[in-house]
Every structure is written in structure tokens, then in C-alpha cells.
LUMKOL-820099 format. One record per residue (C-alpha): x, y, z. Coordinates in steps of 0.05 Angstrom, whole numbers, padded with zeros to 5 digits, always signed. Example, Ala and Ser with C-alpha at 12.3 -4.5 7.8 and 13.67 -1.06 7.14 Angstrom:
REM residues 2
+00246-00090+00156/+00273-00021+00143/
//
This chain:
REM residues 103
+00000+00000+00000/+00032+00071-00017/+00042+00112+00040/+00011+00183+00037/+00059+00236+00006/+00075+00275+00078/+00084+00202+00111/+00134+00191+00047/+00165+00253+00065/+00179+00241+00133/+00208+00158+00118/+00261+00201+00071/+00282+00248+00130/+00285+00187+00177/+00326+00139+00121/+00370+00210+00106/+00375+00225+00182/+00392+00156+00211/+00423+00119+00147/+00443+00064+00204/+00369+00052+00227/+00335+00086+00289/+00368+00064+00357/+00319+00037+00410/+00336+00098+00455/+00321+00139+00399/+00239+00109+00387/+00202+00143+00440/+00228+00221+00430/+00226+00207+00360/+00153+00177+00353/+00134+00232+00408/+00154+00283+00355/+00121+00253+00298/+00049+00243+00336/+00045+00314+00338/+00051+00316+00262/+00021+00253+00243/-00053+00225+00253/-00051+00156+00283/-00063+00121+00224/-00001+00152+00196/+00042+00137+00251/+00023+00070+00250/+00035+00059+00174/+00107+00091+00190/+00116+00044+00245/+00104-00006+00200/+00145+00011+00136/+00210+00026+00187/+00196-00052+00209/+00187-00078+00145/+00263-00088+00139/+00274-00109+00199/+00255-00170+00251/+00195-00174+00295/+00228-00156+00353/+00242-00087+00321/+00166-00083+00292/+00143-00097+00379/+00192-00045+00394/+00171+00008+00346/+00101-00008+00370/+00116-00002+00443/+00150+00062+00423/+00085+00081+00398/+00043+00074+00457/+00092+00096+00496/+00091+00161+00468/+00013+00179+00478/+00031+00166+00555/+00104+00189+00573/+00132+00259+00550/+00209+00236+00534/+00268+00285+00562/+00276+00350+00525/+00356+00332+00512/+00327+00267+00479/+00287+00301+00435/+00335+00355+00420/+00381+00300+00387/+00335+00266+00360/+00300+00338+00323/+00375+00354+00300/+00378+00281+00272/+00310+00296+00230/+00332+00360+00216/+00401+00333+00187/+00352+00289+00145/+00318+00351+00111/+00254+00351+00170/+00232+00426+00164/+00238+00456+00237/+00237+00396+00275/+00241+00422+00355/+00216+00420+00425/+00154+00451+00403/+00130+00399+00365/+00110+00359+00421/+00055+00406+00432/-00013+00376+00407/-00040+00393+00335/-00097+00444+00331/
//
């Protein structure tokens, strides 16, 4: 299934921004940023084209990461690095902020 065009978008900054694959330690800050740009749906159809390369322990972690994020606000150092990863990766002004909800 094709991914919408802003969910595209934001698998290039993540492949640009972490050629290596996203750490662990790097899943909750990162999906905590990305819920407050993405609708559920498109977080989860991220979650799941980042795991489609990789094992099912990495698909249970990305989800984890998921849920995680609707019910823990990460550190603001973690998601500093992870917003200048993104942003390294072309994301237009990833930051703090983001975690704020959409209006």
C-alpha cells in the first residue's frame, strides 16, 4: 500500500537522518515528535514501513515506542538530538515545540 505523500516525506528524512536505522533509545522522542505531526493512522503505517526491513522484535519495539509516546513525555535533551537528527535528514523545523498537540 503507498504511504501518503507527507508520511513519504517524513520515511526520507528518517532513512536520510539515521542511514544506520533508528536506535531503541532513539523510538520514543522520535515517535513523540512525529504524533504531533502525524494522525494515528499515519504513525502507525510509519511504524510499520520502518519494520518492514527489519525482525519482529524491532516491529514490537517500534510499536511499544508508539504507545509509549501517547503516555510518557520523553526528556527535552532526547528530543533535541533526536529533532537535529531529523533535521540533518531535511525535517523542516523539527524542535521541542512539536510535542505540543496539533490544533
Amino acid at each position: 500500500m503507498a504511504l501518503p505523500p507527507f508520511v513519504s516525506s517524513v520515511v526520507g528524512w528518517l532513512r536520510a537522518g539515521y542511514p544506520d536505522g533508528v536506535p531503541a533509545y532513539d523510538y520514543l522522542p522520535l515517535f513523540a515528535l512525529l504524533t504531533g505531526r502525524l494522525s494515528d493512522a499515519d504513525v502507525a503505517a510509519l511504524a510499520d514501513e520502518l519494520a518492514a526491513g527489519g525482525d519482529q522484535a524491532s516491529a514490537k519495539a517500534i510499536r511499544d515506542a508508539i504507545a509509549a509516546a501517547t503516555n510518557t513525555r520523553p526528556l527535552d535533551s532526547d528530543v533535541a538530538r533526536v529533532s537535529a537528527r531529523l533535521a540533518a535528514g531535511g525535517w523542516p523545523l523539527a524542535g521541542p515545540e512539536d510535542l505540543e498537540p496539533r490544533a
